[in-house]
Each structure stands twice: as structure tokens, then as C-alpha cells.
LOPA-724357 format. One line per field, with one value per atom (N, C-alpha, C): residue number from 1; residue in one letter; atom name; z, y, x. Coordinates in nm, 2 decimals. Example, Ala and Ser with C-alpha at 12.3 -4.5 7.8 and 13.67 -1.06 7.14 Angstrom:
<atoms>
balum <- c(1 | 1 | 1 | 2 | 2 | 2)
nuro <- c(a | a | a | s | s | s)
kefi <- c(N | CA | C | N | CA | C)
z <- c(0.78 | 0.78 | 0.78 | 0.71 | 0.71 | 0.79)
y <- c(-0.57 | -0.45 | -0.33 | -0.22 | -0.11 | 0.00)
x <- c(1.32 | 1.23 | 1.32 | 1.28 | 1.37 | 1.29)
</atoms>
This chain:
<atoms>
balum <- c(1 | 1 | 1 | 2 | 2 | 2 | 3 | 3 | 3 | 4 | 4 | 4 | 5 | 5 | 5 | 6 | 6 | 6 | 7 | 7 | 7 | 8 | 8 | 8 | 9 | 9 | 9 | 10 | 10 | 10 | 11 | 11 | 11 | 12 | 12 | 12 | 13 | 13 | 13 | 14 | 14 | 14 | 15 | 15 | 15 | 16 | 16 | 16 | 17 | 17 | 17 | 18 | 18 | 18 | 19 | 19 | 19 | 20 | 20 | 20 | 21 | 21 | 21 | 22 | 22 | 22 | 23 | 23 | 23 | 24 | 24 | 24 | 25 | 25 | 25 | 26 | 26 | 26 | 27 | 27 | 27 | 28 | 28 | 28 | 29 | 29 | 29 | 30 | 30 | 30 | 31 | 31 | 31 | 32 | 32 | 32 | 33 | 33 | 33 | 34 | 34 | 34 | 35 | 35 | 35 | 36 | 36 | 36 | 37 | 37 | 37 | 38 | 38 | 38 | 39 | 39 | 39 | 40 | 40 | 40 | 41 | 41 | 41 | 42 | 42 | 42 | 43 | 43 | 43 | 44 | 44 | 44 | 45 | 45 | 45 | 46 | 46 | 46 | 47 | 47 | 47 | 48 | 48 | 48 | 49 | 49 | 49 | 50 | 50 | 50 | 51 | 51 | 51 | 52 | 52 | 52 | 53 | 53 | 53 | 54 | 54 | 54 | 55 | 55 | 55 | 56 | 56 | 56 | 57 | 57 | 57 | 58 | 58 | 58 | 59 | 59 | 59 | 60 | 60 | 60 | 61 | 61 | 61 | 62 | 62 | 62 | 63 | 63 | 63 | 64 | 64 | 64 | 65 | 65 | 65 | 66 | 66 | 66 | 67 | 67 | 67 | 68 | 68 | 68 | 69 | 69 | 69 | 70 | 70 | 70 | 71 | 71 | 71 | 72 | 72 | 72 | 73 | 73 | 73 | 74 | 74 | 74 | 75 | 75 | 75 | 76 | 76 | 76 | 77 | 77 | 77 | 78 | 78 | 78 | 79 | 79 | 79 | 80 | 80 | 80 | 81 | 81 | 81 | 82 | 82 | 82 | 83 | 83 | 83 | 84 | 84 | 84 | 85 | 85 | 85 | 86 | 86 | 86 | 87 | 87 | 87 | 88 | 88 | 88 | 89 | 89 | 89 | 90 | 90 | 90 | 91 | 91 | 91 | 92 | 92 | 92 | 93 | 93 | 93 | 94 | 94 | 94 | 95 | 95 | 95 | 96 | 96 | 96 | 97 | 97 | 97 | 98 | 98 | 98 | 99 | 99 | 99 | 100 | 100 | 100 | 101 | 101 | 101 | 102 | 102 | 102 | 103 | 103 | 103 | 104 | 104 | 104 | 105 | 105 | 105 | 106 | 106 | 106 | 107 | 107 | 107 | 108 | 108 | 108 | 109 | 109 | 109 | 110 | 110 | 110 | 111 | 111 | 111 | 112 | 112 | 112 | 113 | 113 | 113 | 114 | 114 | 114 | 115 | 115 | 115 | 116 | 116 | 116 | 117 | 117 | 117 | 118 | 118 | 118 | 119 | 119 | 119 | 120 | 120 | 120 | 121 | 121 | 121 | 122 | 122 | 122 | 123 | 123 | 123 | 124 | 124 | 124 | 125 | 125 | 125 | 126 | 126 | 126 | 127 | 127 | 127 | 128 | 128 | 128 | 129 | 129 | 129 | 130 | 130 | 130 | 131 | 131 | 131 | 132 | 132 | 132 | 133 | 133 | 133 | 134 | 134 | 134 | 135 | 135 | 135 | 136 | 136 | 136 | 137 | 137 | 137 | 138 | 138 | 138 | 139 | 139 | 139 | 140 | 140 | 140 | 141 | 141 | 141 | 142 | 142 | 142 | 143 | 143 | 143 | 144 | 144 | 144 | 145 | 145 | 145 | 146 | 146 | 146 | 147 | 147 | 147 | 148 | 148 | 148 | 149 | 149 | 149 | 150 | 150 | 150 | 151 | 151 | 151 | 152 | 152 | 152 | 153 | 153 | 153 | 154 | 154 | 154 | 155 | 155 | 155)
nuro <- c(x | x | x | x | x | x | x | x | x | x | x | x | x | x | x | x | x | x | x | x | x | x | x | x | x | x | x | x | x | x | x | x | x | x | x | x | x | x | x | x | x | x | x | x | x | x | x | x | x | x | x | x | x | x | x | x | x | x | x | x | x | x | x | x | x | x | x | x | x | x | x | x | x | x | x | x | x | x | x | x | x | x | x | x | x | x | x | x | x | x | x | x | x | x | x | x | x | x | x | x | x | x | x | x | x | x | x | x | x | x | x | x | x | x | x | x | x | x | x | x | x | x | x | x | x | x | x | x | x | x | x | x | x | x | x | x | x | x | x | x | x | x | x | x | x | x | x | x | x | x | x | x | x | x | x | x | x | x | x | x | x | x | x | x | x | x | x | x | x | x | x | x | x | x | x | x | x | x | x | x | x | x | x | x | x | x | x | x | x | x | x | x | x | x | x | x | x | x | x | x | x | x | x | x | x | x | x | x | x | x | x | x | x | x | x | x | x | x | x | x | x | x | x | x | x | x | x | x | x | x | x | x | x | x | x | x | x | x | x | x | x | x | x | x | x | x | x | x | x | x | x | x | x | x | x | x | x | x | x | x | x | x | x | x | x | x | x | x | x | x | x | x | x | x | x | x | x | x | x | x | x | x | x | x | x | x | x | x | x | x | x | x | x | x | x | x | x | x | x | x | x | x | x | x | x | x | x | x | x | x | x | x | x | x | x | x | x | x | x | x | x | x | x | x | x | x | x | x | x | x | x | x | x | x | x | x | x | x | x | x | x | x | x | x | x | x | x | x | x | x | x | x | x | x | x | x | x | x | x | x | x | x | x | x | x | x | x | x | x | x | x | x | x | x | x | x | x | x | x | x | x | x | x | x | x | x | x | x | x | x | x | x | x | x | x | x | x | x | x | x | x | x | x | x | x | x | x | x | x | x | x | x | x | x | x | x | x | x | x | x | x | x | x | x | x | x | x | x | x | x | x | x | x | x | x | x | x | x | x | x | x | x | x | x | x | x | x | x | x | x | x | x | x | x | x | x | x | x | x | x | x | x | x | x | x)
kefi <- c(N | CA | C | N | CA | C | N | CA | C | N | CA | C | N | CA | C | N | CA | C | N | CA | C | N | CA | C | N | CA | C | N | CA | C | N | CA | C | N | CA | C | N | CA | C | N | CA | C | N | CA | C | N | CA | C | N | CA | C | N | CA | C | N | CA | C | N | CA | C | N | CA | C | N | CA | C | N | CA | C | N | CA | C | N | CA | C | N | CA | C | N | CA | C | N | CA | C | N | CA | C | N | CA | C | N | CA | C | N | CA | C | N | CA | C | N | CA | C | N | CA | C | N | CA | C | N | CA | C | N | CA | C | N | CA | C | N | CA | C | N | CA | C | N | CA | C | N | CA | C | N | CA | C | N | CA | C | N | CA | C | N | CA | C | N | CA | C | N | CA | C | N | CA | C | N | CA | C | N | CA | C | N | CA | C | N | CA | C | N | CA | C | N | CA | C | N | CA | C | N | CA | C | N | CA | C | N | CA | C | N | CA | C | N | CA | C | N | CA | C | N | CA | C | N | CA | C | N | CA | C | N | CA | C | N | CA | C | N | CA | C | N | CA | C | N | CA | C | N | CA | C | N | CA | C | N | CA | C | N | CA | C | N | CA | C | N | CA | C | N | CA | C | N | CA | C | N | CA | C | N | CA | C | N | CA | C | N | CA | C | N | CA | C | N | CA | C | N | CA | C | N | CA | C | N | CA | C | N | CA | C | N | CA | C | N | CA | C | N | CA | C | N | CA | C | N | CA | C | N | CA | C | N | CA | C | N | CA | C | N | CA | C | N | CA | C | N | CA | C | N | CA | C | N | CA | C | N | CA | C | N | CA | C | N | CA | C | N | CA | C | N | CA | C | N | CA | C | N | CA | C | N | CA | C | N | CA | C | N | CA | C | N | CA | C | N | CA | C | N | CA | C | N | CA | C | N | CA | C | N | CA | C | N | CA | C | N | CA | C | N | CA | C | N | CA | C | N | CA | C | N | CA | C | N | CA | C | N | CA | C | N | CA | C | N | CA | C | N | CA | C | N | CA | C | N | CA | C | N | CA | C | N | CA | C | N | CA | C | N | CA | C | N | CA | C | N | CA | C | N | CA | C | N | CA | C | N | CA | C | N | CA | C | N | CA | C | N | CA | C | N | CA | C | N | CA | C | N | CA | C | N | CA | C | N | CA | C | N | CA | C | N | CA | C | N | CA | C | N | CA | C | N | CA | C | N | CA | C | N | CA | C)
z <- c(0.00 | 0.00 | 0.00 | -0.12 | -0.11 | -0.03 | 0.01 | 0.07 | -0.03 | -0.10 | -0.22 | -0.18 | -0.08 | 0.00 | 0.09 | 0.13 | 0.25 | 0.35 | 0.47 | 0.56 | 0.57 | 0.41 | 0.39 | 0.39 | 0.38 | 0.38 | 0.29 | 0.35 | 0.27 | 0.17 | 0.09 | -0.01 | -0.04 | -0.07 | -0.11 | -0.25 | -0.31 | -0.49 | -0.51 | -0.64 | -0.71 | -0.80 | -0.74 | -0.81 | -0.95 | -1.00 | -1.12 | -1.12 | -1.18 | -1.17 | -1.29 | -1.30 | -1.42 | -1.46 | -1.57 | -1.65 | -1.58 | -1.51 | -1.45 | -1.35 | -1.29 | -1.16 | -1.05 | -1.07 | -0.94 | -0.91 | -0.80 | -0.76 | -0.67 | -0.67 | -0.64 | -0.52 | -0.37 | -0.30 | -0.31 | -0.27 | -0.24 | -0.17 | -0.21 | -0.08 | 0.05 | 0.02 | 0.17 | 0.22 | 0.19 | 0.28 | 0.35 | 0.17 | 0.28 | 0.38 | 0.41 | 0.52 | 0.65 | 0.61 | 0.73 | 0.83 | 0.72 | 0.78 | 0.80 | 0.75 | 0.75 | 0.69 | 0.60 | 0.57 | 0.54 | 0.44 | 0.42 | 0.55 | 0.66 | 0.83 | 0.84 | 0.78 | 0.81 | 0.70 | 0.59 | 0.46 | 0.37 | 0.50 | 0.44 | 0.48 | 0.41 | 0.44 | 0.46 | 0.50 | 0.52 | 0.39 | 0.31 | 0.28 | 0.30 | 0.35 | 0.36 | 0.25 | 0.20 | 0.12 | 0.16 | 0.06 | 0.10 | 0.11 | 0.18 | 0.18 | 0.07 | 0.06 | -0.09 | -0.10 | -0.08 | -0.18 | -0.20 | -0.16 | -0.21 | -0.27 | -0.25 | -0.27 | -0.29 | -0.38 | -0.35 | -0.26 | -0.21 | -0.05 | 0.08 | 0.15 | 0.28 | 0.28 | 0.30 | 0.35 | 0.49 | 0.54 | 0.71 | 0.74 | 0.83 | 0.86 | 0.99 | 1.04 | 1.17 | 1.33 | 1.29 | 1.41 | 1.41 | 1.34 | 1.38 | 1.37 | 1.34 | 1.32 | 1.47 | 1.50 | 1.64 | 1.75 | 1.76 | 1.92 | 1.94 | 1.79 | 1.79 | 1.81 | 1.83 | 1.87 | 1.72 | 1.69 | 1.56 | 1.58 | 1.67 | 1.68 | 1.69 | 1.73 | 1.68 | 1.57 | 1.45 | 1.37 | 1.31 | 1.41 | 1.42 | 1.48 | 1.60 | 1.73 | 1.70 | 1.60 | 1.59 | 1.44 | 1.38 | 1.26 | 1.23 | 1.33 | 1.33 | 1.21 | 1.11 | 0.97 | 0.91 | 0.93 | 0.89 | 0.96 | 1.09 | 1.17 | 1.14 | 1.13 | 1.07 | 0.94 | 0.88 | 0.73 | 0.69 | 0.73 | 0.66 | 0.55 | 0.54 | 0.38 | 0.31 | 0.18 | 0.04 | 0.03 | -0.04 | -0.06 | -0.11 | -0.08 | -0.21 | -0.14 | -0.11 | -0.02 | 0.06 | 0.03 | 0.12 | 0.19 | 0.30 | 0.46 | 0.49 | 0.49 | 0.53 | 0.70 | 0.72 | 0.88 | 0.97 | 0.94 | 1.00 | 0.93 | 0.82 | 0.69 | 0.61 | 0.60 | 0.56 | 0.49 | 0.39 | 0.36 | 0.40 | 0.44 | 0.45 | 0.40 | 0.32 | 0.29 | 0.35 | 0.29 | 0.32 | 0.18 | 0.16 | 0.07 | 0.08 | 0.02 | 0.01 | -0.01 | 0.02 | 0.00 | -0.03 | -0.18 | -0.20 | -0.11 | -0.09 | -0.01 | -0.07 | -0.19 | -0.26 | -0.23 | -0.21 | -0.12 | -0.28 | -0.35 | -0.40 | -0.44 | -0.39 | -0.40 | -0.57 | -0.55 | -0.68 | -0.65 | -0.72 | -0.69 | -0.79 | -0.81 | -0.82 | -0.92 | -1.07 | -1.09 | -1.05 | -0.97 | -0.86 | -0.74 | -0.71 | -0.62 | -0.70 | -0.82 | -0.91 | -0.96 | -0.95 | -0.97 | -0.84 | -0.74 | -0.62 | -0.61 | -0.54 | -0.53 | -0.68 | -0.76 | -0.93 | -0.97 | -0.96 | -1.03 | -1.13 | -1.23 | -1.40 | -1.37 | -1.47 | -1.54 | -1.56 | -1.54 | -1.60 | -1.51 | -1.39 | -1.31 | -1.22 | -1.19 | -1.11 | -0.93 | -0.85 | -0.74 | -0.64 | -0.59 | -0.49 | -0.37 | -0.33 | -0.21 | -0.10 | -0.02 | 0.13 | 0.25 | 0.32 | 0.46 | 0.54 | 0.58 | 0.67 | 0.81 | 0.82 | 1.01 | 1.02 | 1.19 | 1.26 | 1.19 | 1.18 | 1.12 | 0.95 | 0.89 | 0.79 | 0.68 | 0.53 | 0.47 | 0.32 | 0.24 | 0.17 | 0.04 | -0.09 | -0.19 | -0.29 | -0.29 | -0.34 | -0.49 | -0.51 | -0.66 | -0.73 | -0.62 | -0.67 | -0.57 | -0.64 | -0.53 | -0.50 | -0.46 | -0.46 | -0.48 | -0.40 | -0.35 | -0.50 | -0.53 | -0.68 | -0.78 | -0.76 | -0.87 | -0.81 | -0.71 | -0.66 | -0.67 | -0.69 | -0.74 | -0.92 | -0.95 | -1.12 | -1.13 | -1.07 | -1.05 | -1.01 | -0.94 | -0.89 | -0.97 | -0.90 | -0.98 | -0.94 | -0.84 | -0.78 | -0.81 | -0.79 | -0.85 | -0.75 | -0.81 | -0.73 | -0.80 | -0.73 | -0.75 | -0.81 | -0.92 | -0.98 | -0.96 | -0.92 | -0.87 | -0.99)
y <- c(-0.12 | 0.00 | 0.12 | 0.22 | 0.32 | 0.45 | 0.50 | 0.66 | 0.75 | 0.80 | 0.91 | 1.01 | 1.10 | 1.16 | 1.16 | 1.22 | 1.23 | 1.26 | 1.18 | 1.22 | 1.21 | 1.17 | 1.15 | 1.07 | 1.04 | 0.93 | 0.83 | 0.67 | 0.61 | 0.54 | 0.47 | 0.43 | 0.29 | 0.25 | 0.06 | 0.05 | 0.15 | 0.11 | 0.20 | 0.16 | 0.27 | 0.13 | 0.19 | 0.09 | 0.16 | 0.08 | 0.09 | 0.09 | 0.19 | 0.19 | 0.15 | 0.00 | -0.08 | 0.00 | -0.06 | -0.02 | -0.10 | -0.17 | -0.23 | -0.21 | -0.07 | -0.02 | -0.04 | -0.16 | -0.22 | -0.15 | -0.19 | -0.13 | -0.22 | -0.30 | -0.39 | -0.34 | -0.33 | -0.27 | -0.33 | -0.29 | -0.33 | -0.41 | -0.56 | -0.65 | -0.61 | -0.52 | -0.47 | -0.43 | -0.35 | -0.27 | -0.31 | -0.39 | -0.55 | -0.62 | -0.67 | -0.73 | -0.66 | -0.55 | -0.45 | -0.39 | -0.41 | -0.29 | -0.47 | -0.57 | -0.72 | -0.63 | -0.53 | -0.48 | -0.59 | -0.73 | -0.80 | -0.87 | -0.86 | -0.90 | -0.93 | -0.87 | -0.82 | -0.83 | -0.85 | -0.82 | -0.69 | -0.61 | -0.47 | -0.38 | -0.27 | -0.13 | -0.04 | 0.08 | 0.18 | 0.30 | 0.36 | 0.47 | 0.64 | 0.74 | 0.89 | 0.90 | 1.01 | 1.13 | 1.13 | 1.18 | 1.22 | 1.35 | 1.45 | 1.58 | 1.64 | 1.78 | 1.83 | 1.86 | 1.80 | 1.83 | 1.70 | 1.58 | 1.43 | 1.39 | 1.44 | 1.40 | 1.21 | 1.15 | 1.00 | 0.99 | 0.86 | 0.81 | 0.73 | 0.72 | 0.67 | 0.55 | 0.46 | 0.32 | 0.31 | 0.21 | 0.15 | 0.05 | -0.04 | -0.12 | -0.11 | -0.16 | -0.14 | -0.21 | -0.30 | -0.34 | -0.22 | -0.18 | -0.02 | 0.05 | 0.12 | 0.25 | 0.26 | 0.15 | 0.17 | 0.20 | 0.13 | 0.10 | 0.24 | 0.31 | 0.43 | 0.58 | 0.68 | 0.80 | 0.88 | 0.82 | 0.85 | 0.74 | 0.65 | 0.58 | 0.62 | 0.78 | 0.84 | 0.85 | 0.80 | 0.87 | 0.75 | 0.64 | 0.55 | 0.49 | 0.56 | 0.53 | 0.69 | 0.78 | 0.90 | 0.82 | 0.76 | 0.75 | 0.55 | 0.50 | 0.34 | 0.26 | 0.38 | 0.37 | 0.29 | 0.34 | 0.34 | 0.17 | 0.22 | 0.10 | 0.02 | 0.00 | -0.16 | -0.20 | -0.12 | -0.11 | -0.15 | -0.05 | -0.02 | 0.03 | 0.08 | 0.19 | 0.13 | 0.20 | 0.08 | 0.08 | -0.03 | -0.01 | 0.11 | 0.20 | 0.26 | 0.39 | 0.45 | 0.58 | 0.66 | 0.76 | 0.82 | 0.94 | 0.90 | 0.95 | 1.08 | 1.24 | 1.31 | 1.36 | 1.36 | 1.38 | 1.46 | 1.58 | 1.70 | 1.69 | 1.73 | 1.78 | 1.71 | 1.57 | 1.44 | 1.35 | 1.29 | 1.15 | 1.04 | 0.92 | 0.79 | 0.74 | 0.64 | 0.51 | 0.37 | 0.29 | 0.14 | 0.03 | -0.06 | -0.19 | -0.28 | -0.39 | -0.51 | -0.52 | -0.62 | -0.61 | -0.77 | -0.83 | -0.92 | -0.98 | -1.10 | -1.17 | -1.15 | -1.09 | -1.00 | -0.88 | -0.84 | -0.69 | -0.59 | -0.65 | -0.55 | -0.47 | -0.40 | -0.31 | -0.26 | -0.23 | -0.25 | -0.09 | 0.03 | 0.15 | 0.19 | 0.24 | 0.26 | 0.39 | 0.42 | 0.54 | 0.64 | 0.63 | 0.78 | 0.81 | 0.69 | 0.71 | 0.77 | 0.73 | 0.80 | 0.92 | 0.96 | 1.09 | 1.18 | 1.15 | 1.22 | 1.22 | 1.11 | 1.13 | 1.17 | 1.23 | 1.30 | 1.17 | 1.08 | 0.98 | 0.91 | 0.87 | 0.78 | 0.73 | 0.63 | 0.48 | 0.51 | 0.48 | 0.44 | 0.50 | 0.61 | 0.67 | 0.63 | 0.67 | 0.55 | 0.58 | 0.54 | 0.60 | 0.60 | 0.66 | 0.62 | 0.59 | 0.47 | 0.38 | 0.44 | 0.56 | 0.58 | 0.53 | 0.51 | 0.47 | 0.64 | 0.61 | 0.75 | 0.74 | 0.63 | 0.67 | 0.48 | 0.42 | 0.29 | 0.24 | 0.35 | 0.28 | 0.27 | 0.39 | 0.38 | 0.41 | 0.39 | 0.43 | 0.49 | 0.57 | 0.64 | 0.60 | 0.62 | 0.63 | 0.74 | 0.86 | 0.97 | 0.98 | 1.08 | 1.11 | 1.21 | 1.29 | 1.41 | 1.47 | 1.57 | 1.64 | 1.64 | 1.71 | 1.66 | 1.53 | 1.43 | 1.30 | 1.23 | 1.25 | 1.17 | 1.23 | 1.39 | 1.43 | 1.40 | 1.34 | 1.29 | 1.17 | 1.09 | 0.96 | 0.96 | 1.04 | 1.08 | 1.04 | 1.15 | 1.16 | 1.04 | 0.97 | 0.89 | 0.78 | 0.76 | 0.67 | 0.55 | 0.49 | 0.36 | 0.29 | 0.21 | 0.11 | 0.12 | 0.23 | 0.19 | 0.07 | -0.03 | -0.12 | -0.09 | -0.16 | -0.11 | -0.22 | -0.21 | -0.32 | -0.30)
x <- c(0.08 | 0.00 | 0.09 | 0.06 | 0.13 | 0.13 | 0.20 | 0.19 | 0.26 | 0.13 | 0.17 | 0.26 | 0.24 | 0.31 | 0.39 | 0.49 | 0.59 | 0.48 | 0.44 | 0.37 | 0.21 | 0.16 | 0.03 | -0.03 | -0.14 | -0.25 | -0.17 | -0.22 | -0.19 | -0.32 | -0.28 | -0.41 | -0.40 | -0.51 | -0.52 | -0.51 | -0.56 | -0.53 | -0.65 | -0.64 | -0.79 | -0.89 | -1.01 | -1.13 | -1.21 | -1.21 | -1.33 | -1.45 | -1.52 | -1.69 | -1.68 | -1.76 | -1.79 | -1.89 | -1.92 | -2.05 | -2.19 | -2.18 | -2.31 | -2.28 | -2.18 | -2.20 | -2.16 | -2.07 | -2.02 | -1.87 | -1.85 | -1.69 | -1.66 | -1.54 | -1.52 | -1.36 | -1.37 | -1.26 | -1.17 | -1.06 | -0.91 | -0.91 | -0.87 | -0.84 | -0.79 | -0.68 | -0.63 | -0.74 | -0.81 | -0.90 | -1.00 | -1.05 | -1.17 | -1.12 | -1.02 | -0.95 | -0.96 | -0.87 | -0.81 | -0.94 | -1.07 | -1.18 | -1.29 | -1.23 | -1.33 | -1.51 | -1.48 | -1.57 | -1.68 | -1.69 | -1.79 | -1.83 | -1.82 | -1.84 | -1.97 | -2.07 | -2.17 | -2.27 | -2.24 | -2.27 | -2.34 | -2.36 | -2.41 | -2.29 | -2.32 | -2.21 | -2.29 | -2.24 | -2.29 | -2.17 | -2.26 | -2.16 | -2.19 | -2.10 | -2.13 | -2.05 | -2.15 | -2.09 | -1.95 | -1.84 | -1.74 | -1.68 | -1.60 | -1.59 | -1.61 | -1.60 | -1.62 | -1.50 | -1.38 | -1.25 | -1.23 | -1.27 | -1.25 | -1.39 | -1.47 | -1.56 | -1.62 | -1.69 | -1.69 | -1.72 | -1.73 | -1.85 | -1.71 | -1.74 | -1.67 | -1.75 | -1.67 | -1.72 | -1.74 | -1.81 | -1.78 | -1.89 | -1.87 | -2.02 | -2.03 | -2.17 | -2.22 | -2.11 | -2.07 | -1.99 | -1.85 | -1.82 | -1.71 | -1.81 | -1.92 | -2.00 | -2.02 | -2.13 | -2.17 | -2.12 | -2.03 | -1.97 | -1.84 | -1.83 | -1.76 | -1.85 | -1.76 | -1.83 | -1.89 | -1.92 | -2.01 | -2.15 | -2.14 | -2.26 | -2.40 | -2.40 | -2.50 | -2.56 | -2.52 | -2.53 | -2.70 | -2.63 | -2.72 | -2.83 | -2.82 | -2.92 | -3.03 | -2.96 | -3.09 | -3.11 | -3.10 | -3.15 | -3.20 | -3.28 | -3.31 | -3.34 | -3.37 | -3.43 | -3.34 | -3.16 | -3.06 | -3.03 | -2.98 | -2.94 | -3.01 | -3.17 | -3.25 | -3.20 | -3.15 | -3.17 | -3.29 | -3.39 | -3.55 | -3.54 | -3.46 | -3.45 | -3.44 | -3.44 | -3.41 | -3.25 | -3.18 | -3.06 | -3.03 | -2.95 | -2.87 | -2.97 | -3.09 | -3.16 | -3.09 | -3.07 | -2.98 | -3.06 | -3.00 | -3.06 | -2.97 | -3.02 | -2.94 | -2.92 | -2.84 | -2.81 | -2.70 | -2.70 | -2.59 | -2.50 | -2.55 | -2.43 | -2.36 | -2.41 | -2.35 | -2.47 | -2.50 | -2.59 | -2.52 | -2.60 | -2.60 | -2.68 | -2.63 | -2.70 | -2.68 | -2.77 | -2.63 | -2.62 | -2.56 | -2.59 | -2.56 | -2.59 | -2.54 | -2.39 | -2.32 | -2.21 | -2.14 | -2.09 | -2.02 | -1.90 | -1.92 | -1.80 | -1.68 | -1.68 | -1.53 | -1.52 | -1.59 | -1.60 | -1.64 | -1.74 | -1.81 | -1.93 | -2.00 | -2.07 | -2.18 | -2.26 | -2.32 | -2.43 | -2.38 | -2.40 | -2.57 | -2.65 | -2.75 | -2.78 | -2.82 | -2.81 | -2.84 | -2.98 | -2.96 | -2.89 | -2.77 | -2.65 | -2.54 | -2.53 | -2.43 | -2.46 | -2.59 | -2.62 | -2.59 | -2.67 | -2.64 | -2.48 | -2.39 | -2.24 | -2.19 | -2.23 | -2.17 | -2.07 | -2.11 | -2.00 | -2.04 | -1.89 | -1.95 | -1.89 | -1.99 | -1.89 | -1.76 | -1.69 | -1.52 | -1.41 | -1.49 | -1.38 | -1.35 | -1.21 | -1.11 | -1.16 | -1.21 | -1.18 | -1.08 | -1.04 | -0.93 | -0.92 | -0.90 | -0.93 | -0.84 | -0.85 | -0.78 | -0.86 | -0.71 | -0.74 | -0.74 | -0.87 | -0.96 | -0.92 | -1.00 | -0.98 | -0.95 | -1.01 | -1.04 | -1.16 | -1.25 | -1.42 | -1.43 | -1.34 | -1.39 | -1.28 | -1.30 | -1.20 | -1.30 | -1.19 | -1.24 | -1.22 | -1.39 | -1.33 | -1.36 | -1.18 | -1.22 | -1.25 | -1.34 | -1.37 | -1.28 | -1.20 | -1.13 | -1.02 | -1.01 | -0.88 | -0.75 | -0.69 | -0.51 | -0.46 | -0.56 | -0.48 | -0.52 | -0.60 | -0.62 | -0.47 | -0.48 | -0.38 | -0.25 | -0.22 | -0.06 | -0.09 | -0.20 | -0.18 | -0.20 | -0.20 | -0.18 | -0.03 | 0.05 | 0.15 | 0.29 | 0.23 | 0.29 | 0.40 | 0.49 | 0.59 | 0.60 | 0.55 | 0.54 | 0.40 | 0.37 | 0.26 | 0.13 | 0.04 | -0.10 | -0.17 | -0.24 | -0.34 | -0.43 | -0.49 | -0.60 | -0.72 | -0.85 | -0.95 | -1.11)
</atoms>
């Protein structure tokens, strides 16, 4: 896993939004985060200079100090909602989905409309925090993984 930068985040590789939508994560990250645990995820919006969604599932969501995000919102935590519905909640959406024992994800065209993402663009898989990791759509860290001379993963 590379650290594009001196001092900066490090990354699992970059995924592909197929044409039938799916995005398939970085083994490292499926492991590291045992994201299929559970077989659903949860994804947030991602900041507006990375934009893309944050991954994470319920056994790290909960029991961390963002567990609120779940105990005000039951809709979410039942997963009552429809796959892929996104729930807004103090400046952030949440959804959740199903999730492949390969760790991939199958996005929805009015999720690709809401998060602004197409078929064919690369995301970039960062390690965020303990609960969750990121996959950005834009911003510096994408253009120094442009940049880069060492071998990102591609999924």
C-alpha cells in the first residue's frame, strides 16, 4: 500500500466503476476494515474536496463515537430503507448496501447521480480513520496519485 506523499495518507489502490455499476474494494482494505463482516455497508458522502463516499459497517459505526449517527437515525441501523436511499443527517448523507463476499458493492443510478460519479472513473481507495475508509472522486490526492511513480493497484 502506497503513501503518495511524504507524511500523507496512505491508499489501497484505485477501483473501477464498471458499466453495470459495481466497484469492487481493495483486498487490503476488505480485510483491514473485514468490511464483508456483516454483509451490508454503510456509505457517507465524502468531503467536498474528495468527494466519493466513505465506506464503514455497523460493528465499527456503532460502538464508535459517531454511533450516533445510528441510534438518531433506526431507519438506517434496521436497514429499513431501500438499498442505495440516502438519509441526510448533520451535513452528511447515509445510505447502506449489500455487499459481496469479494468486497463489491453495486451503486445505483440515482446514487451516481447524487455522489456526481460515472462509469469508467477510477476512485481512490484511502485509509480514513479505525471505522472507515475512503473512496475519493477528486482532489489533490487523486492528482498525486496521477503523479505517482510507484505502482498503485488497480480493482
Amino acid at each position: 500500500m502506497p503513501q503518495i506523499a511524504k507524511g500523507g495518507k496512505f491508499v489501497f489502490g484505485q477501483s473501477l466503476i464498471h458499466d453495470d455499476l459495481s466497484v469492487r474494494f481493495p483486498p487490503q482494505a476488505v480485510r483491514e476494515y473485514d468490511i464483508t463482516a456483516e454483509q451490508r455497508v454503510y456509505l457517507m458522502t465524502g468531503s467536498k474536496s474528495t468527494g466519493g463516499f466513505c465506506i464503514m459497517r455497523k460493528g465499527l459505526l456503532a460502538p464508535s463515537k459517531l454511533g450516533m449517527i445510528l441510534t438518531e437515525n433506526p431507519e438506517l441501523r434496521d436497514y429499513s430503507t431501500a438499498p442505495g436511499a440516502f438519509i441526510r443527517y448533520k451535513g452528511r448523507s447515509y445510505c447502506w448496501l449489500p455487499i459481496e463476499s469479494e468486497g463489491v458493492i453495486r451503486l445505483t443510478p440515482e446514487m451516481m447521480s447524487f455522489l456526481d460519479l460515472r462509469v469508467g472513473m477510477k476512485l481512490l481507495s484511502i485509509r480514513s480513520s479505525d471505522i472507515a475508509f475512503t473512496m475519493g472522486a477528486k482532489g489533490r490526492l487523486l492528482e498525486a496519485a496521477d503523479g505517482y511513480e510507484g505502482v498503485i493497484e488497480e480493482f
